[in-house]
PAPAFI-829921 format. One line per field, with one value per residue (C-alpha): residue number from 0; residue in one letter; x, y, z. Coordinates in nm, 4 decimals. Example, Ala and Ser with C-alpha at 12.3 -4.5 7.8 and 13.67 -1.06 7.14 Angstrom:
REM residues 2
n: 0|1
res: A|S
east: 1.2300|1.3670
north: -0.4500|-0.1060
up: 0.7800|0.7140
REM end
This chain:
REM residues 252
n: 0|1|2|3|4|5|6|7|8|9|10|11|12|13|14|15|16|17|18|19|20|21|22|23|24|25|26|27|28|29|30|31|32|33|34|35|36|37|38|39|40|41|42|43|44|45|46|47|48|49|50|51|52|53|54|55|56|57|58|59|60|61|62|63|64|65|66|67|68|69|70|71|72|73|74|75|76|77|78|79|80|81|82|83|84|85|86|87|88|89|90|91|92|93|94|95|96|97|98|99|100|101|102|103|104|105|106|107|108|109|110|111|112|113|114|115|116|117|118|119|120|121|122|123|124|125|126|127|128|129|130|131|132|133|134|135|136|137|138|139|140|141|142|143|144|145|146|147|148|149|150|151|152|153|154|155|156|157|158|159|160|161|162|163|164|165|166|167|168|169|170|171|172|173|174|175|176|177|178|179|180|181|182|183|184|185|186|187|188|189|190|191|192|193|194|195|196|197|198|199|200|201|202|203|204|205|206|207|208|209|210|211|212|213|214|215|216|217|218|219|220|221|222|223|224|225|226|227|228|229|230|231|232|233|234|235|236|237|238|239|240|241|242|243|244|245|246|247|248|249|250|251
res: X|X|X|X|X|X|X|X|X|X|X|X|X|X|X|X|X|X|X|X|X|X|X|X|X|X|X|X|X|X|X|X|X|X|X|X|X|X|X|X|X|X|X|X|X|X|X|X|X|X|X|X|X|X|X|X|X|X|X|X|X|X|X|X|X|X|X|X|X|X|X|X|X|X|X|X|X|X|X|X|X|X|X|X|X|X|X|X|X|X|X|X|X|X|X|X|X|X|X|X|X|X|X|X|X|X|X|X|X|X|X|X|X|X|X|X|X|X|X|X|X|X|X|X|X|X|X|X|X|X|X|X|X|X|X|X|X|X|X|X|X|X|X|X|X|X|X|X|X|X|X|X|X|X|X|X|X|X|X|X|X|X|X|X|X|X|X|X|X|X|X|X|X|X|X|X|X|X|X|X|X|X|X|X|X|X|X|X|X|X|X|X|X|X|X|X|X|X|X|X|X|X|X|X|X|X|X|X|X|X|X|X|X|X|X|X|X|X|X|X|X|X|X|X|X|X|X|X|X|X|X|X|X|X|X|X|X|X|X|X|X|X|X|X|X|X|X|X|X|X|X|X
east: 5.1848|5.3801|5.3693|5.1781|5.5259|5.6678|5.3465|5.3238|5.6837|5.6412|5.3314|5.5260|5.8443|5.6222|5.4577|5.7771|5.7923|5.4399|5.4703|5.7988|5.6326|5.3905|5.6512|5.8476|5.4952|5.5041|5.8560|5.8000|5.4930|5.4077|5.3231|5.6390|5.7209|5.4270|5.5760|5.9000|5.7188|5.5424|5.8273|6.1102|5.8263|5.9267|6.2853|6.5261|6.6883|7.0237|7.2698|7.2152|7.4669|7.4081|7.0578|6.9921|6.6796|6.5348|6.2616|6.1036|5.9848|6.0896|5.9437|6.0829|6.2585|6.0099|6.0984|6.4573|6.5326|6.3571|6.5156|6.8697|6.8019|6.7852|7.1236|7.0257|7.1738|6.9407|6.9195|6.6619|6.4959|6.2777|6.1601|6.2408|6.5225|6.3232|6.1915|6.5567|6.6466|6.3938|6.4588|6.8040|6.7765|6.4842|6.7413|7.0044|7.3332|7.1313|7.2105|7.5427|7.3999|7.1685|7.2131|7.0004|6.9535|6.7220|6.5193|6.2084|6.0475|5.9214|6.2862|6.5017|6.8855|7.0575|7.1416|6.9086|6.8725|7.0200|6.7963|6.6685|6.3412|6.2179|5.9042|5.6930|5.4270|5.1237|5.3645|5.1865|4.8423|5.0092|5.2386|5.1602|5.3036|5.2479|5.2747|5.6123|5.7147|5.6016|5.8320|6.0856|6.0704|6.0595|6.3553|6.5897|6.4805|6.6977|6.5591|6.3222|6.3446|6.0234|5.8128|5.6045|5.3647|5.1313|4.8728|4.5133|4.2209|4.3691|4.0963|3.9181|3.5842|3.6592|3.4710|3.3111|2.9832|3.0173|3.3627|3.2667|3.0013|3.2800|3.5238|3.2831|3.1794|3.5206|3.5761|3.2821|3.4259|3.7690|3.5494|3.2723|3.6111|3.8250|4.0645|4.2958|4.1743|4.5324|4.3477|4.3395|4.7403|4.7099|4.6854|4.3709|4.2645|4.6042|4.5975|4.2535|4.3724|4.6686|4.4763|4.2264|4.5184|4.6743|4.5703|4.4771|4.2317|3.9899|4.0748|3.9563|4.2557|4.4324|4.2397|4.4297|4.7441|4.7308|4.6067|4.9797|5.1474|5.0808|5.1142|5.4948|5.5695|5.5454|5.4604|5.3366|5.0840|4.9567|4.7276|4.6044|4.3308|4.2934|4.6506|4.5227|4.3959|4.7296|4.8993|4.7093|4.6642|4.3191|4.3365|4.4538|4.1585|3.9121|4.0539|4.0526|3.7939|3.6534|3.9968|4.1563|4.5145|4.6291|4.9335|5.0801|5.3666|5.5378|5.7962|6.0184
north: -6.5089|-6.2498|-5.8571|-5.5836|-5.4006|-5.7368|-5.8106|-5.4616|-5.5346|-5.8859|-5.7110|-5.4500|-5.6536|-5.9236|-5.6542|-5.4555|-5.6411|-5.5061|-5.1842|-5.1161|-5.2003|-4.9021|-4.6489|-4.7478|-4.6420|-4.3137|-4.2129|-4.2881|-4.0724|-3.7435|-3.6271|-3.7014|-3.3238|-3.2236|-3.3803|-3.2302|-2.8609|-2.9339|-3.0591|-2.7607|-2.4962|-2.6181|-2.6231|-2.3729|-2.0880|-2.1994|-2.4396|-2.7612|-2.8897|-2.7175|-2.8786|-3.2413|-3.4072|-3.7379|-3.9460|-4.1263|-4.4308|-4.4389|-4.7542|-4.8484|-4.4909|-4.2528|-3.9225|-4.0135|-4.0635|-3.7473|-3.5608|-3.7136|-3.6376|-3.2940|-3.2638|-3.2707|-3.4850|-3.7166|-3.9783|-4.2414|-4.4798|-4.7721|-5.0409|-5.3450|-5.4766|-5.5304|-5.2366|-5.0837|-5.3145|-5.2627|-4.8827|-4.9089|-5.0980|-4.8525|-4.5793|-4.7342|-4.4607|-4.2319|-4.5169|-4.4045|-4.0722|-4.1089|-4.2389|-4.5891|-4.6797|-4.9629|-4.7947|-4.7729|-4.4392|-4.4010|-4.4341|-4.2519|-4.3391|-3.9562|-3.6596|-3.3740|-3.0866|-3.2976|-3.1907|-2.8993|-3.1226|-3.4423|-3.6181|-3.8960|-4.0569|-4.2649|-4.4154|-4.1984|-4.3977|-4.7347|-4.6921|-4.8340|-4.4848|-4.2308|-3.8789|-4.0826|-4.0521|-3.6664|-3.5816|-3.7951|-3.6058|-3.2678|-3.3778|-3.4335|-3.0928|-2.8090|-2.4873|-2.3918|-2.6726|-2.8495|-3.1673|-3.2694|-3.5360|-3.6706|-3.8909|-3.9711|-4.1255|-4.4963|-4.7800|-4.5329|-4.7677|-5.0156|-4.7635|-4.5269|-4.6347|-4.3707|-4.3914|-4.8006|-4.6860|-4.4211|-4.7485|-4.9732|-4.7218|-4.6642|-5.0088|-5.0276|-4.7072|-4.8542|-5.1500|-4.9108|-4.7011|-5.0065|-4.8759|-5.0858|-5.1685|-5.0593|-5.3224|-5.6062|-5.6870|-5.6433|-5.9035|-5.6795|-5.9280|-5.8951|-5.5591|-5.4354|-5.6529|-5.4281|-5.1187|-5.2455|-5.2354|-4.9256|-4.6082|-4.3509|-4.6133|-4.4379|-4.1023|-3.7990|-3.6462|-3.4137|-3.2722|-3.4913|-3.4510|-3.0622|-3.1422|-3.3199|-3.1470|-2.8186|-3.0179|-3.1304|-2.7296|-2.7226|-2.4056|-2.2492|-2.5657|-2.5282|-2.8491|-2.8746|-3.1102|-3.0574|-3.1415|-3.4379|-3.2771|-3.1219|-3.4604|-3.7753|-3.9413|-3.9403|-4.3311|-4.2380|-3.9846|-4.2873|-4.5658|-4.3715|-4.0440|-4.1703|-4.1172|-3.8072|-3.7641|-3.4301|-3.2618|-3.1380|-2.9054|-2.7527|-2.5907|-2.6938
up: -3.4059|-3.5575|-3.4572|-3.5921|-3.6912|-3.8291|-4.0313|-4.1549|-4.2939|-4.4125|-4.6259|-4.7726|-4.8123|-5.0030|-5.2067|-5.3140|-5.6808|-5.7836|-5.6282|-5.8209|-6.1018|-6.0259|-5.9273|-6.2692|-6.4322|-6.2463|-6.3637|-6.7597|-6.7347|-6.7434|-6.3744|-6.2588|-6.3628|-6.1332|-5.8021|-5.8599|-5.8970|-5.5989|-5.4216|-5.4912|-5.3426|-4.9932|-5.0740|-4.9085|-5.0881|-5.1257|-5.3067|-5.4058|-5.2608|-4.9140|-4.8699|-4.7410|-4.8421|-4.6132|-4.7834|-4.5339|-4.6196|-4.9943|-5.1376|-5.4827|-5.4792|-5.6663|-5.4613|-5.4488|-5.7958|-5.8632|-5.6588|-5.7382|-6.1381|-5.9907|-5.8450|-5.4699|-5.1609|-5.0697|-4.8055|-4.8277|-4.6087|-4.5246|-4.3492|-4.6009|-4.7817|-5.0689|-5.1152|-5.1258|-5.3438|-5.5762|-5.5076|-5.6058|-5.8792|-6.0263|-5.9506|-6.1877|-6.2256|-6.0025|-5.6474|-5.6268|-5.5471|-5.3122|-4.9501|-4.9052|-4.5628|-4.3733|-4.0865|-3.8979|-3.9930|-3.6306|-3.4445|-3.7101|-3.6787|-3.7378|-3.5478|-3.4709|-3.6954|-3.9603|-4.2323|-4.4405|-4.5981|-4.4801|-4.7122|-4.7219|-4.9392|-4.8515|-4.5362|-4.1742|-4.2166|-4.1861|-3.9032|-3.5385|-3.3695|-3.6210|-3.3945|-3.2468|-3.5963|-3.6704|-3.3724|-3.4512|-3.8018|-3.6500|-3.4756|-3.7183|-3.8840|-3.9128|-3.7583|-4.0670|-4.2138|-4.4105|-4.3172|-4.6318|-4.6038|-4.8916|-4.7666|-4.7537|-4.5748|-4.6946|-4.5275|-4.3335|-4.5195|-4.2436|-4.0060|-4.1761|-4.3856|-4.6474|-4.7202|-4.8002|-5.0286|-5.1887|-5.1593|-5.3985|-5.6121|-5.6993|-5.7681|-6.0446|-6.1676|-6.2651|-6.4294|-6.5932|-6.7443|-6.8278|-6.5902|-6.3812|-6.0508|-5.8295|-5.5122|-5.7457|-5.7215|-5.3294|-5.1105|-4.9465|-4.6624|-4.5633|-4.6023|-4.4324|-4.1205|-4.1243|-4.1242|-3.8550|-3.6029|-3.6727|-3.5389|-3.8433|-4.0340|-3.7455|-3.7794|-3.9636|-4.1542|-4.1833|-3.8919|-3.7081|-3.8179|-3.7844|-3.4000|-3.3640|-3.5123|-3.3443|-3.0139|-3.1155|-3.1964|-3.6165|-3.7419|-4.0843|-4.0963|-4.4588|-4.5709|-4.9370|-4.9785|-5.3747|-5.4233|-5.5776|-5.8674|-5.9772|-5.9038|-5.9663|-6.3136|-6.4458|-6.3607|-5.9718|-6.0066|-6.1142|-5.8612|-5.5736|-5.6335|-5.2479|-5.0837|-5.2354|-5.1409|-4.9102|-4.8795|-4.5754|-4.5259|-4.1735|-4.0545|-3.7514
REM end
Protein backbone atom coordinates (compact mmCIF):
# COMPACT_ATOMS: atom_id res chain seq x y z
CA UNK A 1 0.00 0.00 0.00
CA UNK A 2 1.63 3.01 -1.06
CA UNK A 3 1.91 6.42 1.11
CA UNK A 4 -0.17 9.37 1.16
CA UNK A 5 3.04 11.55 0.00
CA UNK A 6 3.97 8.83 -2.65
CA UNK A 7 0.35 8.63 -3.98
CA UNK A 8 -0.04 12.32 -3.99
CA UNK A 9 3.10 12.20 -6.34
CA UNK A 10 2.28 9.21 -8.42
CA UNK A 11 -1.17 11.41 -9.12
CA UNK A 12 0.47 14.42 -10.12
CA UNK A 13 3.40 12.73 -11.86
CA UNK A 14 0.69 10.67 -13.93
CA UNK A 15 -1.29 13.80 -14.59
CA UNK A 16 1.63 16.14 -15.71
CA UNK A 17 0.84 15.52 -19.70
CA UNK A 18 -2.77 16.98 -19.40
CA UNK A 19 -1.99 19.57 -17.05
CA UNK A 20 0.77 20.94 -19.39
CA UNK A 21 -1.54 20.94 -21.84
CA UNK A 22 -3.60 23.45 -19.65
CA UNK A 23 -0.74 25.65 -18.57
CA UNK A 24 0.32 25.85 -22.49
CA UNK A 25 -3.45 27.22 -22.83
CA UNK A 26 -2.80 29.76 -20.13
CA UNK A 27 0.37 31.22 -21.73
CA UNK A 28 -1.13 31.71 -25.47
CA UNK A 29 -3.98 33.56 -23.85
CA UNK A 30 -4.70 36.68 -22.71
CA UNK A 31 -4.61 36.61 -18.75
CA UNK A 32 -1.30 35.67 -18.66
CA UNK A 33 -0.61 39.62 -18.65
CA UNK A 34 -2.89 39.74 -15.53
CA UNK A 35 -0.71 37.29 -13.32
CA UNK A 36 2.35 39.02 -14.15
CA UNK A 37 0.64 42.57 -12.92
CA UNK A 38 -0.40 40.89 -9.98
CA UNK A 39 2.74 39.26 -9.41
CA UNK A 40 5.43 42.43 -9.79
CA UNK A 41 3.13 44.37 -6.94
CA UNK A 42 4.88 42.17 -4.33
CA UNK A 43 8.17 42.51 -5.94
CA UNK A 44 10.99 44.47 -4.21
CA UNK A 45 12.25 47.80 -5.36
CA UNK A 46 15.37 46.99 -6.84
CA UNK A 47 17.25 45.36 -9.83
CA UNK A 48 16.37 42.59 -11.61
CA UNK A 49 19.11 41.02 -11.27
CA UNK A 50 19.42 41.56 -7.40
CA UNK A 51 16.06 39.76 -6.67
CA UNK A 52 15.59 35.89 -6.45
CA UNK A 53 12.26 34.50 -7.16
CA UNK A 54 11.27 30.59 -5.73
CA UNK A 55 8.14 29.03 -7.30
CA UNK A 56 7.13 26.49 -5.18
CA UNK A 57 5.66 23.81 -6.64
CA UNK A 58 5.79 24.93 -10.36
CA UNK A 59 3.92 22.32 -12.31
CA UNK A 60 4.42 22.55 -16.11
CA UNK A 61 6.27 26.01 -15.39
CA UNK A 62 3.50 28.75 -15.79
CA UNK A 63 4.97 31.29 -13.09
CA UNK A 64 8.45 30.53 -14.10
CA UNK A 65 8.34 31.15 -17.63
CA UNK A 66 6.59 34.30 -16.86
CA UNK A 67 8.68 35.50 -14.77
CA UNK A 68 11.88 34.43 -16.81
CA UNK A 69 10.30 36.36 -20.10
CA UNK A 70 10.61 39.17 -17.64
CA UNK A 71 14.26 39.14 -17.00
CA UNK A 72 14.19 37.87 -13.33
CA UNK A 73 16.28 34.94 -11.50
CA UNK A 74 14.14 32.37 -10.83
CA UNK A 75 14.47 29.05 -9.15
CA UNK A 76 11.82 26.52 -9.56
CA UNK A 77 10.63 23.51 -7.89
CA UNK A 78 8.61 20.39 -7.51
CA UNK A 79 7.78 17.25 -6.45
CA UNK A 80 7.86 15.17 -9.90
CA UNK A 81 10.12 14.59 -12.63
CA UNK A 82 7.48 14.89 -14.98
CA UNK A 83 6.20 17.77 -14.18
CA UNK A 84 9.78 19.40 -14.67
CA UNK A 85 10.05 17.91 -17.60
CA UNK A 86 7.07 19.03 -18.99
CA UNK A 87 8.00 22.45 -17.33
CA UNK A 88 11.11 22.64 -19.13
CA UNK A 89 10.13 21.68 -22.17
CA UNK A 90 7.03 24.35 -22.08
CA UNK A 91 9.81 26.81 -21.14
CA UNK A 92 11.75 26.18 -24.43
CA UNK A 93 14.95 29.02 -24.70
CA UNK A 94 13.60 30.43 -21.46
CA UNK A 95 15.11 26.65 -19.26
CA UNK A 96 18.42 27.79 -19.51
CA UNK A 97 17.35 30.64 -17.41
CA UNK A 98 15.64 29.48 -14.81
CA UNK A 99 16.88 27.14 -11.98
CA UNK A 100 14.79 23.59 -12.15
CA UNK A 101 15.11 21.65 -9.17
CA UNK A 102 13.21 18.28 -7.75
CA UNK A 103 11.98 18.92 -4.11
CA UNK A 104 9.41 18.42 -1.57
CA UNK A 105 7.75 21.82 -1.04
CA UNK A 106 7.40 21.01 2.72
CA UNK A 107 11.36 20.27 3.47
CA UNK A 108 12.90 22.90 1.08
CA UNK A 109 16.67 22.13 0.19
CA UNK A 110 18.34 26.02 0.43
CA UNK A 111 19.71 28.28 2.90
CA UNK A 112 17.73 30.67 5.04
CA UNK A 113 16.96 34.08 3.94
CA UNK A 114 17.69 32.95 0.50
CA UNK A 115 14.91 34.72 -1.14
CA UNK A 116 13.29 38.08 -1.86
CA UNK A 117 9.65 36.32 -3.23
CA UNK A 118 8.62 32.87 -2.84
CA UNK A 119 4.96 31.79 -4.78
CA UNK A 120 2.78 29.10 -5.24
CA UNK A 121 -0.37 28.13 -7.11
CA UNK A 122 -3.18 25.77 -6.23
CA UNK A 123 -0.16 23.46 -4.36
CA UNK A 124 -0.95 24.33 0.07
CA UNK A 125 -4.47 22.43 -0.13
CA UNK A 126 -2.90 19.20 -1.28
CA UNK A 127 0.01 18.82 0.91
CA UNK A 128 0.06 16.32 4.02
CA UNK A 129 1.98 19.17 6.32
CA UNK A 130 0.94 22.34 4.92
CA UNK A 131 1.86 24.99 8.03
CA UNK A 132 5.42 22.73 7.97
CA UNK A 133 5.60 24.14 4.60
CA UNK A 134 4.47 27.99 5.38
CA UNK A 135 7.44 27.97 7.84
CA UNK A 136 9.64 26.28 5.86
CA UNK A 137 8.73 29.16 3.25
CA UNK A 138 9.11 31.90 5.72
CA UNK A 139 12.35 30.43 6.29
CA UNK A 140 14.03 30.74 3.33
CA UNK A 141 12.70 34.45 3.11
CA UNK A 142 14.85 37.32 3.21
CA UNK A 143 13.99 39.84 5.96
CA UNK A 144 10.99 41.61 3.97
CA UNK A 145 10.76 39.41 1.69
CA UNK A 146 7.11 38.21 0.09
CA UNK A 147 5.17 34.82 0.46
CA UNK A 148 2.37 34.74 -2.26
CA UNK A 149 0.01 32.02 -2.26
CA UNK A 150 -2.99 31.54 -4.78
CA UNK A 151 -5.28 28.96 -3.70
CA UNK A 152 -8.77 28.02 -2.98
CA UNK A 153 -11.25 25.88 -1.12
CA UNK A 154 -10.23 22.79 -3.72
CA UNK A 155 -12.58 19.47 -2.42
CA UNK A 156 -13.77 21.15 0.56
CA UNK A 157 -17.53 19.36 -1.10
CA UNK A 158 -16.24 16.18 0.50
CA UNK A 159 -17.42 17.77 3.91
CA UNK A 160 -19.29 20.48 3.46
CA UNK A 161 -23.00 19.97 1.97
CA UNK A 162 -23.19 23.30 0.29
CA UNK A 163 -20.02 23.47 -1.26
CA UNK A 164 -21.29 19.79 -3.04
CA UNK A 165 -24.37 21.48 -4.16
CA UNK A 166 -21.94 24.60 -5.47
CA UNK A 167 -19.62 21.49 -6.79
CA UNK A 168 -22.61 20.00 -9.12
CA UNK A 169 -24.03 23.01 -10.06
CA UNK A 170 -20.90 23.96 -11.49
CA UNK A 171 -20.65 20.92 -13.33
CA UNK A 172 -24.16 21.48 -15.24
CA UNK A 173 -22.94 24.97 -15.72
CA UNK A 174 -19.89 24.01 -17.88
CA UNK A 175 -22.52 21.62 -19.79
CA UNK A 176 -25.51 24.29 -19.91
CA UNK A 177 -22.50 26.88 -21.45
CA UNK A 178 -20.74 24.32 -23.67
CA UNK A 179 -17.80 24.92 -21.64
CA UNK A 180 -15.14 22.37 -20.91
CA UNK A 181 -15.57 20.52 -17.83
CA UNK A 182 -11.53 21.01 -16.30
CA UNK A 183 -12.67 17.46 -13.76
CA UNK A 184 -13.40 15.48 -16.77
CA UNK A 185 -9.48 14.79 -17.74
CA UNK A 186 -8.84 13.98 -13.92
CA UNK A 187 -8.65 10.83 -12.65
CA UNK A 188 -11.24 12.32 -9.71
CA UNK A 189 -11.69 9.04 -7.61
CA UNK A 190 -8.15 9.18 -7.39
CA UNK A 191 -8.18 12.49 -6.70
CA UNK A 192 -11.07 13.01 -3.94
CA UNK A 193 -9.26 10.02 -2.02
CA UNK A 194 -6.31 12.29 -2.06
CA UNK A 195 -8.07 15.15 -0.64
CA UNK A 196 -9.90 13.02 2.03
CA UNK A 197 -6.47 12.45 3.70
CA UNK A 198 -5.01 15.67 3.65
CA UNK A 199 -5.58 18.23 6.11
CA UNK A 200 -7.11 21.58 4.32
CA UNK A 201 -10.04 19.58 2.33
CA UNK A 202 -11.65 20.26 6.10
CA UNK A 203 -10.78 23.59 6.62
CA UNK A 204 -12.25 26.99 6.14
CA UNK A 205 -9.74 29.15 4.16
CA UNK A 206 -8.01 31.52 4.19
CA UNK A 207 -9.14 31.89 7.77
CA UNK A 208 -6.94 29.31 8.33
CA UNK A 209 -4.13 30.16 6.71
CA UNK A 210 -4.04 33.74 8.25
CA UNK A 211 -4.36 31.75 11.84
CA UNK A 212 -0.72 30.09 10.74
CA UNK A 213 0.62 32.26 9.51
CA UNK A 214 0.49 34.83 12.23
CA UNK A 215 1.52 31.93 14.58
CA UNK A 216 4.94 31.33 12.40
CA UNK A 217 5.62 35.41 12.72
CA UNK A 218 4.39 36.77 8.93
CA UNK A 219 3.39 40.14 8.95
CA UNK A 220 1.43 42.63 6.57
CA UNK A 221 -1.16 39.56 6.08
CA UNK A 222 -3.24 40.99 3.16
CA UNK A 223 -5.85 38.20 1.67
CA UNK A 224 -7.92 39.04 -1.49
CA UNK A 225 -10.76 36.82 -1.96
CA UNK A 226 -12.04 38.53 -5.35
CA UNK A 227 -8.72 38.02 -6.90
CA UNK A 228 -10.43 35.63 -8.94
CA UNK A 229 -12.29 38.01 -10.82
CA UNK A 230 -9.25 39.95 -12.13
CA UNK A 231 -7.55 36.58 -12.90
CA UNK A 232 -9.66 33.70 -14.01
CA UNK A 233 -10.98 33.18 -17.61
CA UNK A 234 -14.64 33.46 -18.01
CA UNK A 235 -14.42 29.49 -18.48
CA UNK A 236 -12.33 29.22 -14.89
CA UNK A 237 -15.18 31.62 -13.73
CA UNK A 238 -17.94 28.98 -15.07
CA UNK A 239 -16.07 25.61 -13.94
CA UNK A 240 -15.33 26.57 -10.69
CA UNK A 241 -17.86 29.76 -9.61
CA UNK A 242 -18.36 27.31 -6.12
CA UNK A 243 -14.62 27.45 -5.25
CA UNK A 244 -13.32 30.92 -6.07
CA UNK A 245 -9.60 31.18 -5.91
CA UNK A 246 -7.82 33.69 -3.02
CA UNK A 247 -4.73 35.31 -2.93
CA UNK A 248 -2.54 35.60 -0.10
CA UNK A 249 0.44 37.77 0.40
CA UNK A 250 2.99 38.20 3.72
CA UNK A 251 5.84 39.48 4.71
CA UNK A 252 8.68 37.65 6.66
Amino acid sequence: MKELGEKIVSYWGNRAEGYSEYNREELAGDKWQDWITEIKKQLPKKEKSEIRILDIGTGPGFFAILLAQEGYQVTAIDCTAEMLAEAQANAGALAAQITWKLMDAQKLEFADESFDLVLSRNLTWVLEEPETAYAEWYRVLKPEGIMLNFDANWYRYLYDEEMRKGYEADRAATEANQVRDEYINTDIDAMEEIAKNVPLSRKLRPEWDREVLQHIGFSDIDIDTDIWKHLWTEDEKVNFASTPMFRIAAMR
